[in-house]
C-alpha positions as a Python dict, from the first residue, in 0.01 Angstrom:
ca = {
    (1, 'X'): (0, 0, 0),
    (2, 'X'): (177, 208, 282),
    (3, 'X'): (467, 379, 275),
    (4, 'X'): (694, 442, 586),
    (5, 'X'): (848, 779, 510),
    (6, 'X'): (1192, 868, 682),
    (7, 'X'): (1320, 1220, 656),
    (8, 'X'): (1660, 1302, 787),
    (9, 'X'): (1892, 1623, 768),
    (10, 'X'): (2311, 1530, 802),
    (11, 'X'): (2564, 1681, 887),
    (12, 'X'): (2818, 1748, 603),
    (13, 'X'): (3087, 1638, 807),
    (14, 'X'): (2926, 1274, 787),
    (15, 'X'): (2727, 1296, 481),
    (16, 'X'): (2912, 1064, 283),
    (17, 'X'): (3015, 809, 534),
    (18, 'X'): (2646, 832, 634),
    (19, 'X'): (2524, 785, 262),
    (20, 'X'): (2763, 453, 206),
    (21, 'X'): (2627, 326, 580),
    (22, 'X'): (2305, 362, 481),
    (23, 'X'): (2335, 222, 111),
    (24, 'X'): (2499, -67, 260),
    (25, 'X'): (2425, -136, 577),
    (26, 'X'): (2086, 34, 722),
    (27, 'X'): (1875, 13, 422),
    (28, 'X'): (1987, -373, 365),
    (29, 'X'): (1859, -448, 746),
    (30, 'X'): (1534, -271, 722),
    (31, 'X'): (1496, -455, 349),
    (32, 'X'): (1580, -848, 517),
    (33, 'X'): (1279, -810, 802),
    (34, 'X'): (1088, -889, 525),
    (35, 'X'): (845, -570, 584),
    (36, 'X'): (876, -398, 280),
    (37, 'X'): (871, -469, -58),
    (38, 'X'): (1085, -190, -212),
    (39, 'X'): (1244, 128, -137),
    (40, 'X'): (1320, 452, -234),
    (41, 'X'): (1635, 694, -161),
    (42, 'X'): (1599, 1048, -242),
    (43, 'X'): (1762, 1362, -219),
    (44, 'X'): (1609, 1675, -156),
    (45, 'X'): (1677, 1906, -453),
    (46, 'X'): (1681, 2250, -224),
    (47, 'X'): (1933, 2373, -40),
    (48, 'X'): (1964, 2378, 349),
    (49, 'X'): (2144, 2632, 534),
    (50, 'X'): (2319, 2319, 705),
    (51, 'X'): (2333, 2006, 628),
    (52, 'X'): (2150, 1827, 320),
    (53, 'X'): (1853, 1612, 360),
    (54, 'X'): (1784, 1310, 219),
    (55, 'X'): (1402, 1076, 261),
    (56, 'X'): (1362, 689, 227),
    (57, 'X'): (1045, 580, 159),
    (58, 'X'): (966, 188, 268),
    (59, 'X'): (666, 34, 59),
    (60, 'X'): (441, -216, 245),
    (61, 'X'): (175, -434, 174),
    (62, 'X'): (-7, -308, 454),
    (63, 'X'): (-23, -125, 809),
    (64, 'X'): (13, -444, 960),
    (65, 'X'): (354, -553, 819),
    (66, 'X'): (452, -238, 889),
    (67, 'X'): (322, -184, 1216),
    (68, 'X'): (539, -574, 1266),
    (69, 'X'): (813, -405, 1115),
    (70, 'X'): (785, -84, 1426),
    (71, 'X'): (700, -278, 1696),
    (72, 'X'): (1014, -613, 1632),
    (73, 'X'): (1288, -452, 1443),
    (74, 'X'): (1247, -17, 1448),
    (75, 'X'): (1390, 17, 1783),
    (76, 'X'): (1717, -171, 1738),
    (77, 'X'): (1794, -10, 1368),
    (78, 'X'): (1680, 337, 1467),
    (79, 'X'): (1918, 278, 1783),
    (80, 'X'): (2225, 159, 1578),
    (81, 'X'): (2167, 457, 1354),
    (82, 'X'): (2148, 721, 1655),
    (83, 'X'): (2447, 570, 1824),
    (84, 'X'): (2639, 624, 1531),
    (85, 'X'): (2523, 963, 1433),
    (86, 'X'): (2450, 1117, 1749),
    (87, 'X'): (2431, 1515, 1736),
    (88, 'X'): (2510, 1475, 1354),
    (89, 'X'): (2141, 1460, 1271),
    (90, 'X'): (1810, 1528, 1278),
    (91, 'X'): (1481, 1240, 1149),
    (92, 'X'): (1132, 1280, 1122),
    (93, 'X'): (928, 983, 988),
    (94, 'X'): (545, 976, 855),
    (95, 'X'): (330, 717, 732),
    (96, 'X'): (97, 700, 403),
    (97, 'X'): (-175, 586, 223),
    (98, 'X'): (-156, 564, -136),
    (99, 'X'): (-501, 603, -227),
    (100, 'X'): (-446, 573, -642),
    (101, 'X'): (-147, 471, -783),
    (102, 'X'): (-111, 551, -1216),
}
């Protein structure tokens, strides 16, 4: 399994119309290209001096549904998230390996 970690810091200003976009909008688009499996949303529990910060994690199969997933659909939803955010955010995003799972 692989996991497509996304990291982002928002702005308070748009935290919860960002939160509701992403509930039901974003995370529903990602879910229907049929690259992941399941999902995560998470908070981070720690405070930032601005902003609050929030990760998705996307579970895959494999690198090569999600590598599908970055090279047909990331672009446009990563686009559609920017242009509505823009200057409101920052996103980092990582990739892993689960090795053992209990």
């Amino acid at each position: 399994m692989v996991i497509y970690n996304v990291t982002v810091n928002i702005e308070q200003e748009v935290e919860k119309d960002w939160k509701k976009w992403m509930m039901e909008v974003h995370i529903p688009e990602v879910m229907e290209t049929g690259s992941f499996s399941a999902y995560t949303f998470s908070r981070l529990l720690h405070e930032e001096q601005q902003g609050t910060t929030y990760t998705i994690q996307y579970f895959s199969e494999n690198f090569d549904r999600l590598q599908e997933y970055l090279d047909h659909h990331a672009p446009e939803l990563q686009q559609e998230h920017t242009d509505r955010y823009k200057g409101k955010f920052v996103a980092f995003r990582s990739f892993m390996q689960v090795e053992k799972r209990g």
